[in-house]
DOKOL-446962 format. One record per atom (N, C-alpha, C): residue in one letter; y, z, x. Coordinates in pm, whole numbers, plus 32768, in hexadecimal, padded with zeros to 4 digits. Each point is the difference from the previous one (the first is absolute). Example, Ala and Ser with C-alpha at 12.3 -4.5 7.8 and 13.67 -1.06 7.14 Angstrom:
! residues 2
A7DC7830C8527/A807780007FA7/A80788000805A/S80697FB87FDD/S807780068052/S806D80497FB3/
***
This chain:
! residues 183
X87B99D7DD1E6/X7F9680087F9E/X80107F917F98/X7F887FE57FD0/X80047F717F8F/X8023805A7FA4/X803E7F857F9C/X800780457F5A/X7F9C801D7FD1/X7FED805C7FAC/X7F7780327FC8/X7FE67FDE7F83/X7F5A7FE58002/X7FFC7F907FAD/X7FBB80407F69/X80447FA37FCF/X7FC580237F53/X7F547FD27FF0/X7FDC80877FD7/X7F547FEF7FEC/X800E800C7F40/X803A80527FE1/X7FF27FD07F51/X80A57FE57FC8/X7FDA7FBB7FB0/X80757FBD7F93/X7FF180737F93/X805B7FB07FB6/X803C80627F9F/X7F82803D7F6F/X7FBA7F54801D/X7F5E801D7F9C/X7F917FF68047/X7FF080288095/X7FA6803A8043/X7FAC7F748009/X80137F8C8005/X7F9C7F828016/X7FC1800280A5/X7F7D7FD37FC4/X7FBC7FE7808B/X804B7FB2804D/X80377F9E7FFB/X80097F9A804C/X808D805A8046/X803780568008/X80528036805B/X7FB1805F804E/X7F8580327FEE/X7FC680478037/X7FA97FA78083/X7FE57F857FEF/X7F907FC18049/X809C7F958043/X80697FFB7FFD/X80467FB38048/X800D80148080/X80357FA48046/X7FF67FE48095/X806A80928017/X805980317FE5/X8054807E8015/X7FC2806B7FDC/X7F9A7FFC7FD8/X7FB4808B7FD7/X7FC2802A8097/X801180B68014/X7FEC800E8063/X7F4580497FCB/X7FB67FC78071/X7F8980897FCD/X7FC98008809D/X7FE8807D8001/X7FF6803D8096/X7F5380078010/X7FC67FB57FC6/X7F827FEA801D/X7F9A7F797FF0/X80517FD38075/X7FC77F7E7FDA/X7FE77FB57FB5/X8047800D7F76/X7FED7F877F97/X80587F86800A/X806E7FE3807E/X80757F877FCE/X7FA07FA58025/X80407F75800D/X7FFB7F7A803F/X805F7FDB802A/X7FF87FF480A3/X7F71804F8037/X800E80967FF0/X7F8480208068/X7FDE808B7FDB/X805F80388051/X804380967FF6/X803380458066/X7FBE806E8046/X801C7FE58095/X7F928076801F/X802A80867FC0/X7FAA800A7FE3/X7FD580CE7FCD/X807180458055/X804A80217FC2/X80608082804A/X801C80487F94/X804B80AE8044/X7FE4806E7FCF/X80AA80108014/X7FFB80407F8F/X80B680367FE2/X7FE98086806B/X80727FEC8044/X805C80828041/X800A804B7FD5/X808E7FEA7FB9/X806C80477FA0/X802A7FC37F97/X803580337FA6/X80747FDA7FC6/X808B8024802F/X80417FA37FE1/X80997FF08033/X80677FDC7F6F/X806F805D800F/X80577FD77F74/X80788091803B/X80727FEE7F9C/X809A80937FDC/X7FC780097FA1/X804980828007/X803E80337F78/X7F4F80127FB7/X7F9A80278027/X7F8E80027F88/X7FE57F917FCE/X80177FB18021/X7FD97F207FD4/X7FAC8000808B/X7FA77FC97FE5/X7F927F95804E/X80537F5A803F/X7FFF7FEF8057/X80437F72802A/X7FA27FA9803F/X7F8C80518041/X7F907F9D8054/X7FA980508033/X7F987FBC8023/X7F92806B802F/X7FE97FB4806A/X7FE080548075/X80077FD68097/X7F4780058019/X7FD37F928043/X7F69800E801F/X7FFB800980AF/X7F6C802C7FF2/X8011800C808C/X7FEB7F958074/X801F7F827FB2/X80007FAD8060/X80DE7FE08012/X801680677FED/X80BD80197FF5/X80057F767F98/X7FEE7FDF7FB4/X80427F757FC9/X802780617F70/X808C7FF97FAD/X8007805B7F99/X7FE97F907FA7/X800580137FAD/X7FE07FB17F68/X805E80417FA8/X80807FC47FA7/X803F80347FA3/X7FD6800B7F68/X8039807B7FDE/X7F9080247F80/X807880637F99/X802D800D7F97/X8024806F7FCD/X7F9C806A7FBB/X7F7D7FBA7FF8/X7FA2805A7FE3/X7F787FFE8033/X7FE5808C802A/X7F6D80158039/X7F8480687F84/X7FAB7F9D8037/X7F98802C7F87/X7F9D8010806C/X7FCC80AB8007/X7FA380418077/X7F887FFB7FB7/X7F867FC6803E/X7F76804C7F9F/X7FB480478099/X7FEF807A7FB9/X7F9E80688063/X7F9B7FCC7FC8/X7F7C7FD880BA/X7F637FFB7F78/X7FCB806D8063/X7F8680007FD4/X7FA880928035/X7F637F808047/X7FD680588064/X7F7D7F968021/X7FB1807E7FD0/X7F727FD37FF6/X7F4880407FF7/X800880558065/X7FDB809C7FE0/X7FDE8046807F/X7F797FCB802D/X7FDF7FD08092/X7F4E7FFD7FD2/X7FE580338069/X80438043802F/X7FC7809A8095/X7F8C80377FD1/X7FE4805E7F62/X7FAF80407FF6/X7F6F7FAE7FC1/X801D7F8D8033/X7F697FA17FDD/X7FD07FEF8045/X7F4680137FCB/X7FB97FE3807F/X800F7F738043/X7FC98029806D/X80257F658049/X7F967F937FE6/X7FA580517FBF/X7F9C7F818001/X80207F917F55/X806480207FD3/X80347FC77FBE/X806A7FA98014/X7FFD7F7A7FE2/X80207F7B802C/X80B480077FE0/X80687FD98058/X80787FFF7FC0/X80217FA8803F/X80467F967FA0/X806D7F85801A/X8086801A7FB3/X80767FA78031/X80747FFC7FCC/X804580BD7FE4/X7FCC802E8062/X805280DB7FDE/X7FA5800A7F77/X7F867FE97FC4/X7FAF801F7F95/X7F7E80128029/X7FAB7FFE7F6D/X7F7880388013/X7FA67F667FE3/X7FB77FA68060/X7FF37FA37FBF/X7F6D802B7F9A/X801A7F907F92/X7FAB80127F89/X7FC17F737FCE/X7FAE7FFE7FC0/X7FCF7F9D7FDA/X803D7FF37F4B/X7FB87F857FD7/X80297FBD7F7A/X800C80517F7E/X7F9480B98041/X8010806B7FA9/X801E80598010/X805C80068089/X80578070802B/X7FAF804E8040/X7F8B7FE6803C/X7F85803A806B/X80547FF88055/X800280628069/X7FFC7FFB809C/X7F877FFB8038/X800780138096/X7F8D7FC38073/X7F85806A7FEE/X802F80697FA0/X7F87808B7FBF/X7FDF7FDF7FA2/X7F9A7FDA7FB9/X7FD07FDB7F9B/X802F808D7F76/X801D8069803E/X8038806C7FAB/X808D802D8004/X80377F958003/X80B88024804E/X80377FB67FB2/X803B7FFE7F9A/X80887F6A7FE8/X805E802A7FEA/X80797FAE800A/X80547FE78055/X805C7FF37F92/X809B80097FB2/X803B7FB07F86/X80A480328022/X804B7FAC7FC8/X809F800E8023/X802B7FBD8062/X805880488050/X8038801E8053/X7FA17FB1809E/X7FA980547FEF/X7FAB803E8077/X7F8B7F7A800F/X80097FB67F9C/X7F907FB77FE1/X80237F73806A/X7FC57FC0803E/X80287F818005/X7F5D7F978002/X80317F857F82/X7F877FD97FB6/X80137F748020/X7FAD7FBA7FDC/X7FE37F608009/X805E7FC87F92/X80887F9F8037/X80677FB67FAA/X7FA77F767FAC/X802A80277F8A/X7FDA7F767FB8/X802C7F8F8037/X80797FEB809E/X80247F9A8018/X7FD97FC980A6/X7F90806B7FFF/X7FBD801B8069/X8036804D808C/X7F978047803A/X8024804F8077/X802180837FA4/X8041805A802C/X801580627FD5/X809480617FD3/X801580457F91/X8076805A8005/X7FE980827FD9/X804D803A8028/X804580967FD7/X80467FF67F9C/X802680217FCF/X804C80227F6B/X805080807FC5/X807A800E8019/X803080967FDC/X80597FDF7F90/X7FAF801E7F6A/X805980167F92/X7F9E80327F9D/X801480537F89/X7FCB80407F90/X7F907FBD7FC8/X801A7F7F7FBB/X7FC07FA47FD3/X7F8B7FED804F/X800B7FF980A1/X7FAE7FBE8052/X7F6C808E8019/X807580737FE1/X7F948075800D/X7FC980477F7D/X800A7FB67FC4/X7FDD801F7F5A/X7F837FC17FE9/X80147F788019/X7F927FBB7FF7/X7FA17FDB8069/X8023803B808E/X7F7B8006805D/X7FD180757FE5/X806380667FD9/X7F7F80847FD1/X7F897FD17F81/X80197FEC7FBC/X7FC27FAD7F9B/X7FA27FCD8034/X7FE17FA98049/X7FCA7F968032/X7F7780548060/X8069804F8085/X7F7480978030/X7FE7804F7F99/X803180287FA9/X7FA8806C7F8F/X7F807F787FCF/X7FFC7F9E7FBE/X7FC17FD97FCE/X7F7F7FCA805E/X80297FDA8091/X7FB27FA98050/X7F88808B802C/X80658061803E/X7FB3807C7FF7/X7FAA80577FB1/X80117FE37F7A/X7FA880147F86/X7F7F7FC87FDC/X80047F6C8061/X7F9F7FB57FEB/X80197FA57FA4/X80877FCE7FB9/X80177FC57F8C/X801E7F6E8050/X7FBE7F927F98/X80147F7B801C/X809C7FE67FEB/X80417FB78079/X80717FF68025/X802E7FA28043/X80457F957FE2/X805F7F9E7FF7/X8033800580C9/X7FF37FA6803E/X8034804B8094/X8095800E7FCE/X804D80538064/X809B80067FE1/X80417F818052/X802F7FDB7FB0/X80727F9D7FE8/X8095801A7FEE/X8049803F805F/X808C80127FAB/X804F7FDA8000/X80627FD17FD0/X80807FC37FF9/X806A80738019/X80227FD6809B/X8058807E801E/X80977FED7FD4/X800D80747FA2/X809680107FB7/X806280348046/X808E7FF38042/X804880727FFD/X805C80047FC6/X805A80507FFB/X807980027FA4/X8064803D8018/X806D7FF67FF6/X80AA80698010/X80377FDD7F6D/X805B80A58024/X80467FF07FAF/X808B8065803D/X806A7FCD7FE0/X808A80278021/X805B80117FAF/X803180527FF1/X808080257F90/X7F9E7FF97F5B/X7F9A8048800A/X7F82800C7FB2/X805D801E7F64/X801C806F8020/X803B803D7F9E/X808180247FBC/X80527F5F801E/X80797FDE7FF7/X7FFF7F837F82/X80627FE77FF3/X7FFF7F7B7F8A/X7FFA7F748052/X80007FE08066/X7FBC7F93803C/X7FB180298085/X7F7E80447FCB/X7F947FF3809F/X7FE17F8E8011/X7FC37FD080A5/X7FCD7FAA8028/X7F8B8055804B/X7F7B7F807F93/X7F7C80148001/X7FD67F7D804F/X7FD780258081/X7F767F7A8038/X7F8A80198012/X7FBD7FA97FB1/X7F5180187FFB/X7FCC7F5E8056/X7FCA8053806A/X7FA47F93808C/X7F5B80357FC3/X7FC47F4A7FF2/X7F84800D7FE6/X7FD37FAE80AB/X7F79801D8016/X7FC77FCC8085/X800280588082/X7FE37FB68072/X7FAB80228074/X80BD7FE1803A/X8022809E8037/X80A87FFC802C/X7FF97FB2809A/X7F727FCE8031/X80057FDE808F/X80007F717FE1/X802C7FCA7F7E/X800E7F707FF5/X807B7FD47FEA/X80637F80801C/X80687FDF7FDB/X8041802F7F3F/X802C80457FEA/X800C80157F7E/X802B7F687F8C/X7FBF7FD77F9B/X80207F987F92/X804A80667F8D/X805A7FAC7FB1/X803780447FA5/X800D7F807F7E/X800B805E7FB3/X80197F897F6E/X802280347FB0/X80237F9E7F8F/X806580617F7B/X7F85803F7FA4/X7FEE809B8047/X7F9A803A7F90/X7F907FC37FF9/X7FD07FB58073/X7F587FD9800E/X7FC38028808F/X7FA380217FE6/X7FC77FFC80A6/X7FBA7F838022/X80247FDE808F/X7FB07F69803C/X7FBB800C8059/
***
Protein backbone atom coordinates (compact mmCIF):
# COMPACT_ATOMS: atom_id res chain seq x y z
CA UNK A 1 0.00 0.00 0.00
CA UNK A 2 1.20 3.72 -0.78
CA UNK A 3 1.68 6.15 2.03
CA UNK A 4 -1.36 7.98 2.64
CA UNK A 5 -1.60 11.14 1.63
CA UNK A 6 -2.09 14.44 3.40
CA UNK A 7 -5.35 16.23 2.09
CA UNK A 8 -5.26 19.13 4.93
CA UNK A 9 -2.38 20.89 6.71
CA UNK A 10 -2.32 22.15 9.86
CA UNK A 11 -4.37 25.65 8.52
CA UNK A 12 -6.53 23.73 6.20
CA UNK A 13 -5.11 25.62 2.76
CA UNK A 14 -6.52 24.87 -0.50
CA UNK A 15 -3.60 24.25 -2.21
CA UNK A 16 -3.16 20.85 -0.18
CA UNK A 17 -6.52 20.01 -1.02
CA UNK A 18 -6.27 20.45 -5.00
CA UNK A 19 -2.55 18.83 -5.00
CA UNK A 20 -1.45 16.15 -7.22
CA UNK A 21 -1.62 13.63 -3.79
CA UNK A 22 -5.04 14.53 -3.06
CA UNK A 23 -7.14 11.56 -3.51
CA UNK A 24 -10.95 12.31 -4.82
CA UNK A 25 -12.91 9.31 -5.88
CA UNK A 26 -14.89 11.14 -8.39
CA UNK A 27 -13.32 12.19 -11.05
CA UNK A 28 -11.88 15.47 -10.22
CA UNK A 29 -7.71 14.66 -10.53
CA UNK A 30 -5.48 15.35 -13.55
CA UNK A 31 -6.08 13.28 -15.15
CA UNK A 32 -9.33 12.10 -14.34
CA UNK A 33 -9.67 8.73 -12.43
CA UNK A 34 -12.11 6.41 -13.47
CA UNK A 35 -15.16 6.50 -11.06
CA UNK A 36 -14.70 3.67 -8.59
CA UNK A 37 -16.60 2.67 -5.52
CA UNK A 38 -15.01 1.82 -2.05
CA UNK A 39 -15.35 -1.87 -0.88
CA UNK A 40 -14.32 -1.63 2.53
CA UNK A 41 -12.47 -0.14 4.86
CA UNK A 42 -9.37 -1.75 6.09
CA UNK A 43 -7.31 -0.73 9.41
CA UNK A 44 -6.38 -2.69 13.71
CA UNK A 45 -7.13 -1.91 16.55
CA UNK A 46 -10.39 0.62 15.52
CA UNK A 47 -7.87 2.99 13.13
CA UNK A 48 -8.79 3.15 9.47
CA UNK A 49 -5.47 2.32 7.30
CA UNK A 50 -7.07 2.22 3.65
CA UNK A 51 -10.08 1.78 1.89
CA UNK A 52 -10.17 -1.00 -0.68
CA UNK A 53 -12.31 -0.19 -4.09
CA UNK A 54 -13.72 -2.44 -6.16
CA UNK A 55 -11.48 -2.29 -8.74
CA UNK A 56 -9.00 -4.24 -5.63
CA UNK A 57 -6.49 -1.23 -5.87
CA UNK A 58 -6.40 0.06 -1.87
CA UNK A 59 -5.59 3.64 -1.39
CA UNK A 60 -3.93 4.56 2.10
CA UNK A 61 -5.82 6.84 4.32
CA UNK A 62 -5.90 7.31 8.26
CA UNK A 63 -9.13 8.92 7.74
CA UNK A 64 -12.47 8.20 6.09
CA UNK A 65 -15.09 10.77 5.65
CA UNK A 66 -18.58 8.74 4.46
CA UNK A 67 -21.43 11.03 2.97
CA UNK A 68 -24.86 9.04 2.65
CA UNK A 69 -27.02 10.98 -0.13
CA UNK A 70 -30.68 10.04 -0.71
CA UNK A 71 -32.06 10.21 -4.61
CA UNK A 72 -36.00 11.72 -5.69
CA UNK A 73 -38.59 9.06 -5.28
CA UNK A 74 -40.37 9.60 -8.69
CA UNK A 75 -42.36 6.06 -8.83
CA UNK A 76 -45.47 7.83 -7.64
CA UNK A 77 -45.40 10.44 -10.66
CA UNK A 78 -47.42 10.52 -13.36
CA UNK A 79 -45.68 9.51 -16.30
CA UNK A 80 -46.77 12.02 -18.42
CA UNK A 81 -44.52 14.21 -16.62
CA UNK A 82 -41.10 14.86 -18.15
CA UNK A 83 -37.94 13.52 -16.00
CA UNK A 84 -34.22 14.07 -16.66
CA UNK A 85 -31.09 13.60 -14.50
CA UNK A 86 -33.49 11.07 -11.42
CA UNK A 87 -35.76 14.64 -11.29
CA UNK A 88 -38.81 16.41 -12.37
CA UNK A 89 -37.77 18.44 -15.42
CA UNK A 90 -38.93 22.17 -15.05
CA UNK A 91 -38.69 25.16 -16.77
CA UNK A 92 -37.09 28.82 -15.82
CA UNK A 93 -40.24 28.87 -13.19
CA UNK A 94 -40.14 25.61 -11.85
CA UNK A 95 -43.21 24.47 -14.31
CA UNK A 96 -43.19 20.94 -15.27
CA UNK A 97 -44.51 19.34 -18.65
CA UNK A 98 -48.35 20.15 -16.68
CA UNK A 99 -48.95 23.49 -16.89
CA UNK A 100 -50.44 22.88 -13.11
CA UNK A 101 -47.50 20.83 -11.56
CA UNK A 102 -44.13 22.49 -10.35
CA UNK A 103 -41.51 21.01 -9.45
CA UNK A 104 -38.73 22.76 -6.46
CA UNK A 105 -35.70 21.21 -4.38
CA UNK A 106 -34.58 18.19 -4.56
CA UNK A 107 -36.96 16.77 -7.14
CA UNK A 108 -36.63 19.73 -9.43
CA UNK A 109 -34.23 19.59 -12.30
CA UNK A 110 -34.10 23.21 -14.14
CA UNK A 111 -32.24 25.04 -16.92
CA UNK A 112 -28.26 25.87 -15.59
CA UNK A 113 -27.27 29.43 -15.97
CA UNK A 114 -24.17 27.66 -17.56
CA UNK A 115 -26.28 25.93 -19.85
CA UNK A 116 -27.94 22.44 -20.34
CA UNK A 117 -29.27 21.43 -17.24
CA UNK A 118 -28.96 20.54 -13.21
CA UNK A 119 -30.39 19.02 -10.26
CA UNK A 120 -29.46 20.56 -7.20
CA UNK A 121 -29.65 19.00 -3.63
CA UNK A 122 -29.09 21.63 -0.87
CA UNK A 123 -31.41 24.07 1.40
CA UNK A 124 -30.53 27.22 -0.23
CA UNK A 125 -31.25 25.64 -3.66
CA UNK A 126 -34.83 24.59 -2.25
CA UNK A 127 -35.62 27.74 -0.54
CA UNK A 128 -35.33 29.71 -3.34
CA UNK A 129 -36.91 27.52 -6.18
CA UNK A 130 -39.90 27.31 -3.88
CA UNK A 131 -40.00 30.98 -4.02
CA UNK A 132 -39.63 31.20 -7.49
CA UNK A 133 -43.01 28.29 -8.13
CA UNK A 134 -45.06 30.11 -5.44
CA UNK A 135 -44.60 33.34 -7.27
CA UNK A 136 -44.57 32.06 -11.08
CA UNK A 137 -47.74 30.16 -10.01
CA UNK A 138 -49.42 33.21 -8.57
CA UNK A 139 -49.12 34.86 -11.73
CA UNK A 140 -46.42 37.30 -10.33
CA UNK A 141 -43.86 38.91 -12.79
CA UNK A 142 -40.68 36.95 -12.29
CA UNK A 143 -37.10 37.13 -13.04
CA UNK A 144 -36.36 33.43 -14.88
CA UNK A 145 -34.31 31.39 -12.19
CA UNK A 146 -30.86 31.78 -12.36
CA UNK A 147 -28.96 30.03 -9.60
CA UNK A 148 -25.74 29.92 -8.42
CA UNK A 149 -25.45 26.49 -7.10
CA UNK A 150 -23.96 26.59 -3.44
CA UNK A 151 -22.74 23.67 -1.48
CA UNK A 152 -21.14 23.45 1.63
CA UNK A 153 -19.45 21.11 4.57
CA UNK A 154 -18.68 21.41 7.56
CA UNK A 155 -16.51 19.08 9.94
CA UNK A 156 -15.50 19.23 13.45
CA UNK A 157 -18.42 22.09 13.35
CA UNK A 158 -18.51 22.41 16.84
CA UNK A 159 -15.00 22.18 18.04
CA UNK A 160 -12.37 25.11 18.32
CA UNK A 161 -10.96 24.51 14.85
CA UNK A 162 -13.92 23.35 12.28
CA UNK A 163 -13.24 23.06 8.73
CA UNK A 164 -15.85 24.89 6.60
CA UNK A 165 -15.88 24.48 2.49
CA UNK A 166 -18.24 26.56 0.56
CA UNK A 167 -18.37 25.32 -3.55
CA UNK A 168 -20.11 27.97 -5.68
CA UNK A 169 -21.10 26.59 -9.49
CA UNK A 170 -22.23 23.84 -11.85
CA UNK A 171 -20.22 20.54 -9.75
CA UNK A 172 -20.14 18.89 -13.48
CA UNK A 173 -17.38 21.48 -14.24
CA UNK A 174 -13.60 21.33 -13.43
CA UNK A 175 -13.68 23.18 -9.99
CA UNK A 176 -11.59 27.06 -9.88
CA UNK A 177 -10.59 28.24 -6.52
CA UNK A 178 -9.20 31.60 -5.19
CA UNK A 179 -8.33 33.45 -2.08
CA UNK A 180 -12.00 34.35 -1.08
CA UNK A 181 -13.17 35.31 -4.68
CA UNK A 182 -15.17 33.49 -7.06
CA UNK A 183 -13.86 33.22 -10.90
Amino acid sequence: MEQPKRVFTGDRDLEALTSPGAICLQGREDPPRQRDVVSEFVGEGGKVSGAKLKSGETIACDLAVVGAGAQPNLEWCPAELKQEQRGLLVDANMQTSHPDVYAVGDVATFPSRYGGLLRCENVDHARKSAAQAVKAAMKLSVEPYSYLPYFYTRIFEYTDSPIVFNFFGDQHHPPRASSGRLE
